[in-house]
Backbone bond lengths (Angstrom), bond angles and torsions (degrees), N, CA, C in turn:
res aa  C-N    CA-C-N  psi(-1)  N-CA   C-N-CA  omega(-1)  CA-C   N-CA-C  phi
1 X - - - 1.454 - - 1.526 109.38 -
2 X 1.365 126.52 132.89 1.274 132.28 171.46 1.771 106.05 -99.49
3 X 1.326 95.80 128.83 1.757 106.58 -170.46 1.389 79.05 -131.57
4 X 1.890 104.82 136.46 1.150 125.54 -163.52 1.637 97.02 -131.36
5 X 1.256 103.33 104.37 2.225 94.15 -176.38 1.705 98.00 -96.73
6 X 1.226 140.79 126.33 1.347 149.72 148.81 1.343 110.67 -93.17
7 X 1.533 115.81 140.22 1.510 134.89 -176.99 1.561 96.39 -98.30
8 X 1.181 111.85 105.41 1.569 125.52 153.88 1.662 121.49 3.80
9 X 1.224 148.07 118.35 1.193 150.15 -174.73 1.823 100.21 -56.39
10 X 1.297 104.22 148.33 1.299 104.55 168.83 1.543 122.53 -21.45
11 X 1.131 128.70 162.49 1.450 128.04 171.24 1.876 118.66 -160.36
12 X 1.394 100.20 143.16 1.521 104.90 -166.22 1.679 105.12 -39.21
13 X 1.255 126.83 161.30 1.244 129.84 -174.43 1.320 98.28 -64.64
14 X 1.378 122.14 172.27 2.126 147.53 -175.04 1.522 72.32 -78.23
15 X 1.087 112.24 158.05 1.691 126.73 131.83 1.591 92.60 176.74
16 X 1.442 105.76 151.39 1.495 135.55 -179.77 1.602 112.49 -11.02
17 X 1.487 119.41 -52.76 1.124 130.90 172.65 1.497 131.67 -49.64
18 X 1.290 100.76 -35.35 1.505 123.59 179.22 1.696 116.04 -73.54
19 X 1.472 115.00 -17.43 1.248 133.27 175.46 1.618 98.64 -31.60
20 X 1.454 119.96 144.03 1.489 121.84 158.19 1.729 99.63 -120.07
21 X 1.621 101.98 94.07 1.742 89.34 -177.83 1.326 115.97 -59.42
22 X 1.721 127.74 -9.94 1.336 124.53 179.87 1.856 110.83 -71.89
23 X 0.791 130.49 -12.78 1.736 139.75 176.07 1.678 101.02 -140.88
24 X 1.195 133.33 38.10 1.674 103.88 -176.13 0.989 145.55 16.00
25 X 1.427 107.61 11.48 2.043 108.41 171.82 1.553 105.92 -82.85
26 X 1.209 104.16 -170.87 1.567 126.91 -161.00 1.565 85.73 -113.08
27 X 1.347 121.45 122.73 2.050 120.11 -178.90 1.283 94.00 -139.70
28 X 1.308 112.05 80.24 1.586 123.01 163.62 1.272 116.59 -89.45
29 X 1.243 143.61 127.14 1.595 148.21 -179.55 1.718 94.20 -71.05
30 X 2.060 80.49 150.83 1.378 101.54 165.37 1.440 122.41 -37.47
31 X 1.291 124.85 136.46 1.616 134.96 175.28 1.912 91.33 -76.12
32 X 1.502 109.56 176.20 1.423 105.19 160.05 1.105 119.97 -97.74
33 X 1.276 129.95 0.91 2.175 121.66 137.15 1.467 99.68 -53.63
34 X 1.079 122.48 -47.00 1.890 111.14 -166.18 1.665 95.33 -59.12
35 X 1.179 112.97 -45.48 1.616 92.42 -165.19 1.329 119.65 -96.22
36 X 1.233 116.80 3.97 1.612 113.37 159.69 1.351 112.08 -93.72
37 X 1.547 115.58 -14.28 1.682 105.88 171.55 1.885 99.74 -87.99
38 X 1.022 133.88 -19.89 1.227 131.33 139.24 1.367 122.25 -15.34
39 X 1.533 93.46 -79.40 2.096 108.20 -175.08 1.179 102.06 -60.06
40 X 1.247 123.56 -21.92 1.756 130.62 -176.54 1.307 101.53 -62.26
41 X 1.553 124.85 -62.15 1.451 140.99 -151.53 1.373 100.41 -76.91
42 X 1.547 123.27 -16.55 1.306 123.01 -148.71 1.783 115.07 -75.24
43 X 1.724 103.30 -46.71 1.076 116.59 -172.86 1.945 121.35 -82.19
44 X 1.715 89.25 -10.84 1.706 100.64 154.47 1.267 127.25 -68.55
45 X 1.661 112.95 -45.33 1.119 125.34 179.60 1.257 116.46 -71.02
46 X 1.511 137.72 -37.79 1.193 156.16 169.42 1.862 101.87 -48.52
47 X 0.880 119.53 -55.96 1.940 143.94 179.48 1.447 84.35 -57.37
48 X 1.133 147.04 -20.51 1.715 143.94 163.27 1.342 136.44 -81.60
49 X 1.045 96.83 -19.87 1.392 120.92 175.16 1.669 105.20 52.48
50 X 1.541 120.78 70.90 1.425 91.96 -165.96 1.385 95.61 -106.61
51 X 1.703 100.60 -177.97 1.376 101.69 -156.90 1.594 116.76 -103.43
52 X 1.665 116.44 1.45 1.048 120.66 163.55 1.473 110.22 -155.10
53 X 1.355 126.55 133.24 1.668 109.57 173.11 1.510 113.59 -109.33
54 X 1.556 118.39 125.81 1.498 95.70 -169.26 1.436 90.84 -120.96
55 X 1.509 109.60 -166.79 1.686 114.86 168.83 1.358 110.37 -150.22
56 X 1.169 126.59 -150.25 1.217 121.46 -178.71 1.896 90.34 -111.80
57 X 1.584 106.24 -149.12 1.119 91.75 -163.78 2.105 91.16 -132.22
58 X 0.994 115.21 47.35 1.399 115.30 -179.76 1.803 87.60 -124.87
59 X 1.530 105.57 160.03 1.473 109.78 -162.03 0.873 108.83 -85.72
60 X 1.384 151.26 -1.84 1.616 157.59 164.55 1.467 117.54 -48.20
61 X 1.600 111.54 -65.72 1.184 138.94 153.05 1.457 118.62 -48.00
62 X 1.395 125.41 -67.25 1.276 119.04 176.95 1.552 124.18 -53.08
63 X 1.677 111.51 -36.43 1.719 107.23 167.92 1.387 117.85 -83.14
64 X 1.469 116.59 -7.34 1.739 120.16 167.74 1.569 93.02 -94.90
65 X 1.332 141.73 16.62 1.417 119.13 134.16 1.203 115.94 -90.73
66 X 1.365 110.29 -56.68 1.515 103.83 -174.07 1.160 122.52 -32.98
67 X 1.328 111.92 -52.67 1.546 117.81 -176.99 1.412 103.33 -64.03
68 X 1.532 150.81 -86.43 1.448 112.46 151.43 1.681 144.67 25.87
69 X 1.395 108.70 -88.16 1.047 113.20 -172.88 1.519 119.92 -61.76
70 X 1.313 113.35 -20.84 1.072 148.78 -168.32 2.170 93.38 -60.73
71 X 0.715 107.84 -2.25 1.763 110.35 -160.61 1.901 90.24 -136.84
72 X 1.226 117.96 -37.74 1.227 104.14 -177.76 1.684 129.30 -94.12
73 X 0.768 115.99 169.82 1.942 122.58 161.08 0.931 133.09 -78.18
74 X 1.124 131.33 25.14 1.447 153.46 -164.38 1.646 147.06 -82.40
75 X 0.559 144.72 -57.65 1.851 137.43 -163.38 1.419 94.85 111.87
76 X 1.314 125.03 119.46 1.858 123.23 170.90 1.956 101.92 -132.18
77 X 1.370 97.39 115.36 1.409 131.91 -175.63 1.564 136.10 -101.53
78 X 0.801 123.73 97.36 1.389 119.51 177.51 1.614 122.29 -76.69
79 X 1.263 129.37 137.70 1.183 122.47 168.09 1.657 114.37 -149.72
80 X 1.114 107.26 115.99 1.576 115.77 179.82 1.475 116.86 -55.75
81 X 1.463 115.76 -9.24 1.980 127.23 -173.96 1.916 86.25 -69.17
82 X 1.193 119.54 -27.24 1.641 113.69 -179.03 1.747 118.98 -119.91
83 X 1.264 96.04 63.06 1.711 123.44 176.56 1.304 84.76 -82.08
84 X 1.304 114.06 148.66 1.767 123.40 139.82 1.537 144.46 -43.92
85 X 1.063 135.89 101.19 1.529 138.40 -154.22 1.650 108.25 -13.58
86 X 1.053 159.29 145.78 1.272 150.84 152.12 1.293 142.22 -78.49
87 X 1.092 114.47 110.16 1.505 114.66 -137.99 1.463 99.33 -100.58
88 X 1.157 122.87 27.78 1.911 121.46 168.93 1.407 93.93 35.61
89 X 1.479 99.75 -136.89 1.333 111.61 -133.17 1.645 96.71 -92.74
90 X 1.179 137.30 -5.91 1.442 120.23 162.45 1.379 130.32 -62.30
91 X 1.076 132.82 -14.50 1.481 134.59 172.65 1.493 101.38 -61.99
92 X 1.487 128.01 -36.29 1.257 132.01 -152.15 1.893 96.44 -107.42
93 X 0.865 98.34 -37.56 1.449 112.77 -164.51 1.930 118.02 -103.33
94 X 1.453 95.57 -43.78 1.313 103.82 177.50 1.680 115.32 78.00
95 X 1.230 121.73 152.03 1.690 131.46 -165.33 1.501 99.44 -60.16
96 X 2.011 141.61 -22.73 1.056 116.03 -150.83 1.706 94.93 -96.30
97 X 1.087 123.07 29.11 1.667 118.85 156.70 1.023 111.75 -122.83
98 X 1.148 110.55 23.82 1.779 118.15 163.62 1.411 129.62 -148.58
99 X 1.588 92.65 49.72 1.520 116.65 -168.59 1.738 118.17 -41.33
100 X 1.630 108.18 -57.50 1.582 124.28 171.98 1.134 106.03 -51.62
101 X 1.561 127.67 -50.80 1.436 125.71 -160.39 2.201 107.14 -70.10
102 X 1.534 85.17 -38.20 1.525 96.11 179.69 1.401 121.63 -60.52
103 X 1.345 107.08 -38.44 1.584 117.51 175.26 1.291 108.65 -51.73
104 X 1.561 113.62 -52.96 1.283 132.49 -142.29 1.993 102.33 -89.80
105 X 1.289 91.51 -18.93 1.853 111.13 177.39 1.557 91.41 -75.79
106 X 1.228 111.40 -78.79 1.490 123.70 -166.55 1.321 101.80 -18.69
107 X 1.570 121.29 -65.92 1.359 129.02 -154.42 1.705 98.61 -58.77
108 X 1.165 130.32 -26.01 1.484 115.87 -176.40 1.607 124.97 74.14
109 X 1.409 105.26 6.00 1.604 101.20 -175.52 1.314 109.73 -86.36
110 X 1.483 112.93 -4.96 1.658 103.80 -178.09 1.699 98.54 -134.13
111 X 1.070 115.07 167.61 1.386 139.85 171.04 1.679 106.67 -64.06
112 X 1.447 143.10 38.58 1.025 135.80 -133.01 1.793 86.52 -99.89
113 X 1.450 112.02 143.14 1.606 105.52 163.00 1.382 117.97 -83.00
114 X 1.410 112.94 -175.52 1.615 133.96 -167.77 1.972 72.22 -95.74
115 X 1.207 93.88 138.37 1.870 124.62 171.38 1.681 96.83 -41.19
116 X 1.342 141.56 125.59 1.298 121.64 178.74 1.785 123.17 74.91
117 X 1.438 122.32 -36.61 1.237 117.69 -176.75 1.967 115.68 -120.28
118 X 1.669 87.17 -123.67 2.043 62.07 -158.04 2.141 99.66 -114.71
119 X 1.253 94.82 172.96 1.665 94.10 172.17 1.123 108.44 -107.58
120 X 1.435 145.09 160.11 1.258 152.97 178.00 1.501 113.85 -31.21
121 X 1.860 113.80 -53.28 1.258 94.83 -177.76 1.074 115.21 -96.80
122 X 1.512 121.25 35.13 2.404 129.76 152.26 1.433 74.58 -86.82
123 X 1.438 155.72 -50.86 1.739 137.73 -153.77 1.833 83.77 -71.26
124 X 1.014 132.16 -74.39 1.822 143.43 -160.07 1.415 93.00 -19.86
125 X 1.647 85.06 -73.36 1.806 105.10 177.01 1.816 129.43 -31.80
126 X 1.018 100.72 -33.92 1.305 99.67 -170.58 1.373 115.95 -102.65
127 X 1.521 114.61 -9.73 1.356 126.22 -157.30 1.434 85.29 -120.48
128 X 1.150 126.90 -41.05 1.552 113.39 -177.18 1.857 128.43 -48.51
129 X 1.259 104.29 -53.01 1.460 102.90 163.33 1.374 120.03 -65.04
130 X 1.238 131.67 -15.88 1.251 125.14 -173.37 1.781 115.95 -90.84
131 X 2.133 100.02 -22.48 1.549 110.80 166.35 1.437 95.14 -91.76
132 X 1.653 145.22 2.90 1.274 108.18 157.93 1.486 111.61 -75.36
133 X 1.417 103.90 -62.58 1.888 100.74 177.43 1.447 99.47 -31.75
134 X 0.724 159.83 -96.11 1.985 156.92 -121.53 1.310 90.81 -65.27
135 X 1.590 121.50 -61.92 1.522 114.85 -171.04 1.143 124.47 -58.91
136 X 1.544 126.40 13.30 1.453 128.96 -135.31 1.680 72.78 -123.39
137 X 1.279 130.67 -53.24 1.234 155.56 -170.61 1.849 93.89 -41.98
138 X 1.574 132.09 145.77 1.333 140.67 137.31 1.103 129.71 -97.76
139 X 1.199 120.32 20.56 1.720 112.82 -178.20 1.597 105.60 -67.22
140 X 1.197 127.70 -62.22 1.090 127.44 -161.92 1.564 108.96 170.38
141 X 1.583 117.56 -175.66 1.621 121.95 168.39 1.665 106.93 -21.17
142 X 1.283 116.59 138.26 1.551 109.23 163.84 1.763 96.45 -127.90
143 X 1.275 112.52 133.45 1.636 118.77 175.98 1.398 101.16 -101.69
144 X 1.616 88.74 142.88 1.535 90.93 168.42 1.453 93.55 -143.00
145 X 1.732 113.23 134.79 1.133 135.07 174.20 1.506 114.45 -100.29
146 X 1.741 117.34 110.27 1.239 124.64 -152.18 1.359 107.93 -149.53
147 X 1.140 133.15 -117.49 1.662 122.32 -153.99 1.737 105.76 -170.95
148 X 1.254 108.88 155.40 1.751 111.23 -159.29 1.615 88.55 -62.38
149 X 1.653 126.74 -40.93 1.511 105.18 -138.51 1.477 86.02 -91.89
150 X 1.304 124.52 -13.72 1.513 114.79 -173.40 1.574 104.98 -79.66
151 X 1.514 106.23 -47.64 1.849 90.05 168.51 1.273 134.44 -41.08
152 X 1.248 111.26 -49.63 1.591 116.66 173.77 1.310 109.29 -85.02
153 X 1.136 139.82 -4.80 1.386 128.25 171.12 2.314 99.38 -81.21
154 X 1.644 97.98 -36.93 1.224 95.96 -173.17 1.674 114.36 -70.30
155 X 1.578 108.27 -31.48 1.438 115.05 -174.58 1.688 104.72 -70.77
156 X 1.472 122.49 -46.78 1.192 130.44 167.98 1.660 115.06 -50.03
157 X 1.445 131.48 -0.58 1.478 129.29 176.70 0.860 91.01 -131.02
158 X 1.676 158.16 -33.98 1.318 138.72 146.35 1.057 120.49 -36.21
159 X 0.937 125.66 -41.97 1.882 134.46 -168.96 1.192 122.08 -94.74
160 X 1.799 109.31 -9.39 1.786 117.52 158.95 1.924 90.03 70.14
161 X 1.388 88.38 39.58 2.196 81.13 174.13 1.870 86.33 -130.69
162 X 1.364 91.06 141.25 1.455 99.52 172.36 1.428 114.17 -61.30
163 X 1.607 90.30 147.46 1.359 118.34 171.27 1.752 121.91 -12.12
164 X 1.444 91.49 -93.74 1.751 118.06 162.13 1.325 113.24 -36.05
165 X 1.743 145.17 -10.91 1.055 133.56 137.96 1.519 124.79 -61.15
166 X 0.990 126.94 -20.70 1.645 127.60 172.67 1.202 114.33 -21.94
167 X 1.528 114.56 -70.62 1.537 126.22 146.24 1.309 114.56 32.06
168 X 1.027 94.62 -105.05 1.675 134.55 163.12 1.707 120.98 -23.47
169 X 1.392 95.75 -25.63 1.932 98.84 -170.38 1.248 101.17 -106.88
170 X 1.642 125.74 116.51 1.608 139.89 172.54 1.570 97.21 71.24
171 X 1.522 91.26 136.96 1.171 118.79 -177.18 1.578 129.10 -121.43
172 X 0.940 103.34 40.48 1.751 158.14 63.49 1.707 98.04 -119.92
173 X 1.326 103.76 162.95 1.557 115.81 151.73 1.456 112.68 -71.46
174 X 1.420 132.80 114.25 1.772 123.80 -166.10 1.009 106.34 -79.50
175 X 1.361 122.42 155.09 1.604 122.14 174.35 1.738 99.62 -74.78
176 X 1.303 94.51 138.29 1.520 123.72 174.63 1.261 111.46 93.45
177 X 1.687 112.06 -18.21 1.570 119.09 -162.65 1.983 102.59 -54.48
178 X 1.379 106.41 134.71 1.408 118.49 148.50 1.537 123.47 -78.45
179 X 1.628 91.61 122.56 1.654 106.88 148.17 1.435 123.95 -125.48
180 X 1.580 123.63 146.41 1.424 123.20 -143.01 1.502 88.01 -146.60
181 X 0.943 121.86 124.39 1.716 174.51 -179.34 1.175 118.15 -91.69
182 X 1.906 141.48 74.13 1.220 118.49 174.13 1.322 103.96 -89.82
183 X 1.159 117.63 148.49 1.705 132.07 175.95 1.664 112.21 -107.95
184 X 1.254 97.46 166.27 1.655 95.01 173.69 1.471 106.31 -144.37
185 X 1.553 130.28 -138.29 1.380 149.08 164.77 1.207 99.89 -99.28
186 X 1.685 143.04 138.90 1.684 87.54 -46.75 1.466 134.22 -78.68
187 X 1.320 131.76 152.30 1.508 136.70 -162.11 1.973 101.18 -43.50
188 X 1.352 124.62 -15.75 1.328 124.12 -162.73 1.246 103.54 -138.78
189 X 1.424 121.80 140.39 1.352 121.96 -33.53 1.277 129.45 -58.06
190 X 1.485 119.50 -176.34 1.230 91.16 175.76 1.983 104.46 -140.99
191 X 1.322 119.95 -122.33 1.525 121.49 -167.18 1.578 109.47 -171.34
192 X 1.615 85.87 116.43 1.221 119.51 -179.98 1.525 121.47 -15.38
193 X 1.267 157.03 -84.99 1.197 169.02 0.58 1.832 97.41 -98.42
194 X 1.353 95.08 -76.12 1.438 112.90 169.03 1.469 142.06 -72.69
195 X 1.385 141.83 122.64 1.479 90.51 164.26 1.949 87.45 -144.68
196 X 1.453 95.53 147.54 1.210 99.54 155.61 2.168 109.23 66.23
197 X 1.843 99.26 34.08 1.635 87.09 -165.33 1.508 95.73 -105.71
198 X 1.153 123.66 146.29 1.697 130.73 -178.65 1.210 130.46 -119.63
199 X 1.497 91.56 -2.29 1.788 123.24 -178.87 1.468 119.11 -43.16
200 X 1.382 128.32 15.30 1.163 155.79 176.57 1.351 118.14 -111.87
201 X 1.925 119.56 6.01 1.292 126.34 -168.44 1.505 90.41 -130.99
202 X 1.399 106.27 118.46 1.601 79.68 148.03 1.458 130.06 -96.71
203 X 1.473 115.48 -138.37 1.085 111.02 -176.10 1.960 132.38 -69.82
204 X 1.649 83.49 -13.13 1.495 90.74 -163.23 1.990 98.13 -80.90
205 X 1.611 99.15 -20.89 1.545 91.51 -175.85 1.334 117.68 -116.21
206 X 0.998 91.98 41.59 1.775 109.34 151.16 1.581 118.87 -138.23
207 X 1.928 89.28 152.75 1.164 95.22 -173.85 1.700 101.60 -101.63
């Protein structure tokens, strides 16, 4: 099985407004860099023929599929198992009332959560049953349009490497960038192909 994770097209900055009090994340819509690096990604992804494109269910992701899917033949899916890590109470509050905890995050030696929300392996957790069902599937490529911390939280449980290395993978993860996942029997773990390529941007759509 080829599992294809894309990072969401740019998106308007966080700020207070953007709040979704129904999940506490930050659901700011695509900027207009997000959606021309979108139309960018579109006609790569289309050249794949995959067999379903889903996203998570915050609006970043969902209008960097549409725009996508929008070129292919496809099945278009939503699934909330690929939300963005949850970052509790810093969006609202921010790291400087949680000076010890921040230090102690920074360093990366542990799996530590966001103050209030989740650590990489609550992202593993939640996303794992939802990439067995898909992998279970033969149609073909399945895309899923999702979010920097869930890629590397997902590549980091594919790859049997701890959590607290995530860190470490993309420097940033780019918006729109592809990473590609071949799987086999059994669907877990699986092998790299791609990770993190944007080579579908040029210079003007990146920041």
């Amino acid at each position: 099985m080829d599992l294809i994770l894309i990072r969401h097209g740019e998106c308007e900055a966080s700020t207070p407004g953007w709040m979704n009090p129904d999940n506490g994340q930050m659901d700011p819509p695509l900027s207009g860099l997000g959606r021309r690096q979108a139309l960018a990604l579109a006609p790569r992804i289309a050249a794949l023929r995959p067999a379903v494109i889903l996203s998570s269910d915050l609006r970043r992701t969902m209008e960097t599929a549409d725009l996508v899917s929008a070129s292919c033949d496809c099945p278009r899916e939503i699934n909330p198992a690929f939300r963005e890590i949850h970052m509790g109470d810093i969006w609202t509050r921010g790291w400087d009332d949680f000076p010890d905890l921040h230090a102690a995050w920074m360093r990366h030696q542990e799996d530590l959560p966001y103050p209030g929300g989740e650590n990489g392996g609550d992202v593993w957790d939640r996303c794992r049953p939802a990439l067995e069902a898909l992998c279970g599937r033969e149609e073909g490529p399945i895309v899923i349009v999702t979010h920097g911390g869930v890629i590397r939280s997902v590549v980091c449980g594919m790859m049997n490497v701890p959590q607290q290395r995530r860190f470490f993978l993309g420097a940033p993860v780019v918006n729109t960038s592809m990473t590609w996942i071949q799987t086999g029997e059994p669907w877990w773990p699986g092998h790299i192909h791609i990770f993190n390529d944007f080579s579908h941007l040029d210079k003007t759509l990146l920041r």
